[in-house]
C-alpha positions as CSV (number, residue, x, y, z in Angstrom):
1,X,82.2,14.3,35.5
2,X,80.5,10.9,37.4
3,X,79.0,8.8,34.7
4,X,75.0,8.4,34.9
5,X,74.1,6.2,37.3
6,X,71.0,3.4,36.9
7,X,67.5,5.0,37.1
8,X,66.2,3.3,40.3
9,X,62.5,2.3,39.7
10,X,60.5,3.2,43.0
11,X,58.4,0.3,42.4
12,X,61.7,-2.1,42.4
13,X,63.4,-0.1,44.8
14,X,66.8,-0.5,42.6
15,X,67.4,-0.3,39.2
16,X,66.0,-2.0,36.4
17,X,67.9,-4.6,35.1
18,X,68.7,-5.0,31.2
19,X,66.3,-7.6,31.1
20,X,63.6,-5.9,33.0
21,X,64.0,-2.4,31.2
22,X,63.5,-5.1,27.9
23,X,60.2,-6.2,29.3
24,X,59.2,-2.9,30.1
25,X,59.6,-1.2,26.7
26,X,58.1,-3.8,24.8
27,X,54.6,-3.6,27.1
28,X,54.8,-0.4,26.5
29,X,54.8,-0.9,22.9
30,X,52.6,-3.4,23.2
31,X,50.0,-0.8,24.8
32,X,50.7,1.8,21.8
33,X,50.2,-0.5,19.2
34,X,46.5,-1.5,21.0
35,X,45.6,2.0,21.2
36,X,46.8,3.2,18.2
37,X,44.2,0.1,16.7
38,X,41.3,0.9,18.6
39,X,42.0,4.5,17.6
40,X,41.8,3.5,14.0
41,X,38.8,1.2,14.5
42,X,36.8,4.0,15.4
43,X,38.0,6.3,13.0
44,X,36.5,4.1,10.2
45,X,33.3,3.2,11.9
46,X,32.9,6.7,12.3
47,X,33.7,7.0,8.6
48,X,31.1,4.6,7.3
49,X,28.4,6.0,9.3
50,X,29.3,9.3,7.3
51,X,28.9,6.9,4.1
52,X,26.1,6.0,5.2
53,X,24.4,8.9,6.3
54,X,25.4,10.4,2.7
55,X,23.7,7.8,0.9
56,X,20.6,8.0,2.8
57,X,20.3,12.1,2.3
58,X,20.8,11.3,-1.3
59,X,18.7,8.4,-1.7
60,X,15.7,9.7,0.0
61,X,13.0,11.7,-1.7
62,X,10.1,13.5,0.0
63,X,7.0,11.0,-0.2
64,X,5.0,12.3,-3.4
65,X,1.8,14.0,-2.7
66,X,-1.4,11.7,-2.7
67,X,-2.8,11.6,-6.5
68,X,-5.8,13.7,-7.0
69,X,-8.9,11.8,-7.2
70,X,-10.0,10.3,-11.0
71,X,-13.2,12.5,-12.4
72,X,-15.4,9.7,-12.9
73,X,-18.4,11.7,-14.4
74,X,-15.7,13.1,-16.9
75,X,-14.1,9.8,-17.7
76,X,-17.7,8.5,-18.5
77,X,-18.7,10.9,-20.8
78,X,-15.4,10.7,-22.6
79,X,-15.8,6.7,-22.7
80,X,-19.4,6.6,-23.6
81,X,-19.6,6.9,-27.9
82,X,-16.7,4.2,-27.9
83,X,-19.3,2.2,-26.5
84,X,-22.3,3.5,-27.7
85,X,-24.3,3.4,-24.4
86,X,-24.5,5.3,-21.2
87,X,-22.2,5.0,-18.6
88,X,-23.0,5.4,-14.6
89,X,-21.0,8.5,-12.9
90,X,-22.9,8.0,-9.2
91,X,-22.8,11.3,-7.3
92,X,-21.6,10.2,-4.0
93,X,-20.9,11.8,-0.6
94,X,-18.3,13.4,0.5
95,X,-15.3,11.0,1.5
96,X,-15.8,8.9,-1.2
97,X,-12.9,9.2,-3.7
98,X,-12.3,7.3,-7.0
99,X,-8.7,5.6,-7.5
100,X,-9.9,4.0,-10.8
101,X,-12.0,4.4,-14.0
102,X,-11.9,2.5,-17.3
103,X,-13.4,0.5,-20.0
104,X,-12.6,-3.0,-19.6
105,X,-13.3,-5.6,-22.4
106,X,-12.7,-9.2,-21.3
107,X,-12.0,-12.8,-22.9
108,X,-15.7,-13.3,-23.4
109,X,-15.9,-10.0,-25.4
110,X,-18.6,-8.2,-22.8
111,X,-17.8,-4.6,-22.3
112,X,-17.5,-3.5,-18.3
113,X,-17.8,0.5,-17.1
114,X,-15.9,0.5,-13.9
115,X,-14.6,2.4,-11.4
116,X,-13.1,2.2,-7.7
117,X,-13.2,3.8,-5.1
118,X,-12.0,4.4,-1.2
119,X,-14.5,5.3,1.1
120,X,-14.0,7.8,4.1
121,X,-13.3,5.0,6.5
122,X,-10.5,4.2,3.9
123,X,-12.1,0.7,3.2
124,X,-12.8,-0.3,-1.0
125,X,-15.8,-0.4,-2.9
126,X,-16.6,-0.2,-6.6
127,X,-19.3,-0.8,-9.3
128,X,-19.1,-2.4,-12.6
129,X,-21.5,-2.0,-15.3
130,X,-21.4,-4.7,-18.0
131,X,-23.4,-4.2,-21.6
132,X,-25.3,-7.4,-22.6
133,X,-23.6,-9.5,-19.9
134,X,-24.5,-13.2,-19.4
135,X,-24.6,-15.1,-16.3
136,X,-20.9,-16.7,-17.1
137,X,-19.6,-13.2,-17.0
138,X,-21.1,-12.6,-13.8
139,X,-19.7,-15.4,-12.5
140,X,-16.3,-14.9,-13.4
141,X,-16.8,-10.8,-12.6
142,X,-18.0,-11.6,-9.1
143,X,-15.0,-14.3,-8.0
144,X,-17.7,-16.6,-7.8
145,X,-19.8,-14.8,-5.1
146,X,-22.9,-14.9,-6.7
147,X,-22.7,-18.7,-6.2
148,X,-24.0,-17.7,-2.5
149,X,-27.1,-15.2,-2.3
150,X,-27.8,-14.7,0.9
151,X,-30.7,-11.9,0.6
152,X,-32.2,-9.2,-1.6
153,X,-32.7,-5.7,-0.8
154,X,-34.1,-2.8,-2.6
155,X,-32.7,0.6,-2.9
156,X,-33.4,4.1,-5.4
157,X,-36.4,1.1,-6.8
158,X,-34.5,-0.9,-8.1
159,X,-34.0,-4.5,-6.2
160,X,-30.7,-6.0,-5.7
161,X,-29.4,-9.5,-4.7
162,X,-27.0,-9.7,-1.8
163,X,-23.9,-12.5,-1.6
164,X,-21.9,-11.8,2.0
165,X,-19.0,-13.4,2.1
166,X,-17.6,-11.2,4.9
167,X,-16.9,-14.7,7.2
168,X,-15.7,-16.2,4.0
169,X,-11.9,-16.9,4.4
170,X,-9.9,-14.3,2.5
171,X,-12.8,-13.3,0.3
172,X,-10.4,-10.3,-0.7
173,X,-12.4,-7.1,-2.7
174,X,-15.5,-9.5,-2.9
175,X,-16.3,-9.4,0.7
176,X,-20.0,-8.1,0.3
177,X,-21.5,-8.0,-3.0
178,X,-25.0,-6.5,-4.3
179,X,-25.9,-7.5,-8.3
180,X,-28.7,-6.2,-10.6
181,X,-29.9,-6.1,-14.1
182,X,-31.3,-2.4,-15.6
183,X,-32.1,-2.3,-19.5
184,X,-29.2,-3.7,-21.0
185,X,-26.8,-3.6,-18.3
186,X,-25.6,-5.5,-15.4
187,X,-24.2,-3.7,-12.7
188,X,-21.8,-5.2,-9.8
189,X,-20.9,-3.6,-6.3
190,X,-18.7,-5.2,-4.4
191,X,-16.1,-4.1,-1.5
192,X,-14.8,-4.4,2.0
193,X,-16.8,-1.5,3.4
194,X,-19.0,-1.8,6.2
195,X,-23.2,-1.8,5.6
196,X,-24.0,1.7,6.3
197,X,-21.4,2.7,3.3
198,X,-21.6,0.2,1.1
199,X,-25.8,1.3,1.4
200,X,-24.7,5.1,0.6
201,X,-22.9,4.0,-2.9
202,X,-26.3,1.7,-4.0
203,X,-28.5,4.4,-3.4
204,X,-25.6,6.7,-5.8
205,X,-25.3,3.9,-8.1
206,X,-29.2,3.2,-8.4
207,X,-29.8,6.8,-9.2
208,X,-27.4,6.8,-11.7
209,X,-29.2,3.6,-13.2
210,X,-32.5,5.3,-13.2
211,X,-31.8,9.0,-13.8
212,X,-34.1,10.3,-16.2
213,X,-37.0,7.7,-16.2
């Protein structure tokens, strides 16, 4: 039997040589080992994407449902024999929802009533009724707007004074603000909302000032 003769490589033309079959097993290796690296680089990107895919299934909740709005009619006839007056509850249109109600007694010791709300153009407005206030409290209550009256108007009868600070810079939850004395009380409005709603919650809250007279 005729020993095995040299493989001749067709792109040589002849065969290898020891050094050349050498050279051609190690690229090859070279080319495995390269693979066989990229193989395993995708293999754990693909495995962290799974991590994180897990974690954000897990840590995600459904958003909660938007909180019912706050009774303020109710929350003012609760509040009202702690402090032994009557408290507004303005019956307002439709659209306008209350996100707040409370008793509120500050540094000075005046008693508020207030209560926020979001109109239906989803712009801020609220009312606060101090008991025996003084004209530091409304200063301090009002962020300082009452420094700058810029008008009166009259609404339900009763007359209120205007401070607009809607070109003010950053005049925040103060941005238009009405103030006007009844009996004993004090009441402030003030929001962002535009005129036309900011007049529908006076006329509310000036009923609820006068109701019964």
């Amino acid at each position: 039997m005729s020993p095995t003769q040299p493989r001749i490589v067709a792109e040589l033309g002849r065969p290898e040589t020891p050094e050349e079959t050498a050279a051609r097993k190690a690229a090859a290796s070279k080319r495995h080992r390269e693979n066989q690296t990229f193989s395993n680089l995708i293999v754990a990107i693909v495995a962290c994407l799974g991590v994180v895919l897990v974690m954000v299934l897990v840590v995600l909740r459904p958003s909660p449902p938007p909180r019912e709005p706050i009774d303020v009619a109710a929350a003012a006839a609760s509040a009202e024999p702690t402090v032994g007056a009557s408290l507004i509850a303005p019956e307002l249109p439709e659209g306008f929802d209350s996100n707040a109600a409370e008793i509120r007694v500050g540094a000075d010791g005046v008693t508020t009533w207030y209560a926020g709300y979001v109109t239906p153009a989803e712009q801020f407005v609220s009312f606060t009724q101090a008991l025996d206030a003084n004209p530091t409290w409304l200063l301090a209550a009002t962020d300082g707007a009452v420094a700058v009256q810029t008008g009166e108007r009259t609404v339900g009868g009763l007359t209120w004074t205007e401070h607009d600070q809607r070109d003010a810079e950053d005049p925040g939850n103060f941005a238009f603000v009405l103030t006007t004395e009844h009996d004993a009380s004090t009441v402030v409005i003030a929001g962002t909302a535009a005129d036309d709603e900011i007049q529908a919650f006076a006329e509310a809250v000036s009923a609820a000032l006068t109701a019964g007279e």
